[in-house]
N, C-alpha and C positions, 0 to 999 in steps of 0.2 A: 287663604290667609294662614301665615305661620301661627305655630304656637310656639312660648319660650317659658323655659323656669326659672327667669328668672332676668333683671334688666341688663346684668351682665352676660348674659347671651344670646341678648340682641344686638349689643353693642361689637361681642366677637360677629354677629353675624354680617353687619353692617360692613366691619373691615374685613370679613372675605370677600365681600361681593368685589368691594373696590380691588383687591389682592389679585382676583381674580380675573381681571380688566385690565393687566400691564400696570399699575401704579402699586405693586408692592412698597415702595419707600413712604408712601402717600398713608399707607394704614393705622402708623402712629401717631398722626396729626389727628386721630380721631379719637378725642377723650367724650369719658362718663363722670359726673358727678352724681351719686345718688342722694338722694334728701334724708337726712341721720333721723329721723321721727318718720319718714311715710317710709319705709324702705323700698315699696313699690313705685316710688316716683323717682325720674331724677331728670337732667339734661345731658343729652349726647349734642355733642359741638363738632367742628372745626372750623379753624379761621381761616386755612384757605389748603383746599386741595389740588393741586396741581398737573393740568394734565400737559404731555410731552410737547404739545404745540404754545405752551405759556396761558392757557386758559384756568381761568380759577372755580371753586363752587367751593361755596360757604356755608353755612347748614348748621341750624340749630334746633334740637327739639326740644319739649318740656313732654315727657312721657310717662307714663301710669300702666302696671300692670296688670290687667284686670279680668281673670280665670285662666291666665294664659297668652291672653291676647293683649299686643298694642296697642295704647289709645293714645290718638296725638292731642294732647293740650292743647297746645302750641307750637307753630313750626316756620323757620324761613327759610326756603333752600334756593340761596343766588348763586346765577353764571355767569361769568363775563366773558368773551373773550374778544378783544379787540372793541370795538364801536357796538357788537351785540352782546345783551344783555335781558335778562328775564330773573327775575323773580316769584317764587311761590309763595304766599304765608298765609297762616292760618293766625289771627290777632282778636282774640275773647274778648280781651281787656278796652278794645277800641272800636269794635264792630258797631256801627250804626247801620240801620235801613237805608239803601240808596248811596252813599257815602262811600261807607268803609263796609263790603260785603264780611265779614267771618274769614269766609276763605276765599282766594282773590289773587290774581296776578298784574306784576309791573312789569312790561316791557320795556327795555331800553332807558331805564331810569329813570321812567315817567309817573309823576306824583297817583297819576292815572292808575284805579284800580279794578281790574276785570273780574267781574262773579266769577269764580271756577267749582271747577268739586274739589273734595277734600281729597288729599294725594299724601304719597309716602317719601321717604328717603332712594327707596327700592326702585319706587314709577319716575321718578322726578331723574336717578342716576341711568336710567336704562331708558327715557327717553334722549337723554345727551349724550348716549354713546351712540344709538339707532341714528337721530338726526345731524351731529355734528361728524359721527366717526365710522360713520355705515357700519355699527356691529348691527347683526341680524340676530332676532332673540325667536327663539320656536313663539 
């Protein structure tokens, strides 16, 4: 688990990875609002990042920094590309027993939501490059 000093550099960390994967143009689509009263909170977004075959991933976090380390709030990180689709999110605000798990996945834009564990921007981007784009990660 990283440490950061700070939420602004998590947010540069986020746009290297992506930088770092062929979608250099794609890095600025990645904003931070931080919250002007928590300063250790804020949201890192984008509304669609774009990979070279027309495939999208959306992603929004609500984040908190706390000793160093990220804590997700809340989070939803959607793929699309063509007829597949999957969705991650982490939903506090909605979570019931049985129902709406906390943390949870939508395949293929089905209301349907599967228990999952709790996941990153990090796990969620570098499963979609290993599954869809055979990048191999040590």
């Amino acid at each position: 688990m990283n440490r950061y000093r700070s939420l602004a550099e998590y947010h540069r960390a986020i746009r290297h990875l992506i930088a770092e994967h062929d979608l250099p143009s794609e890095v600025y689509k990645v904003k931070i609002v931080i919250d002007a009263r928590l300063r250790d909170r804020g949201d890192i977004f984008a509304d669609a990042i774009v990979f070279q075959n027309g495939a999208t991933l959306r992603f929004q976090e609500t984040v908190e920094l706390d000793g160093g380390y990220i804590r997700r709030v809340a989070y939803s990180y959607g793929y699309k590309l063509g007829a597949t689709a999957f969705r991650y999110e982490r939903d506090p605000e909605r979570a019931e027993p049985y129902t709406h798990s906390l943390c949870h996945l939508h395949v293929n834009e089905s209301e349907i939501r599967y228990p999952t564990h709790e996941t990153s921007f990090e796990e969620v981007f570098k499963f979609i490059l290993a599954n869809f784009y055979g990048v191999k990660f040590p």
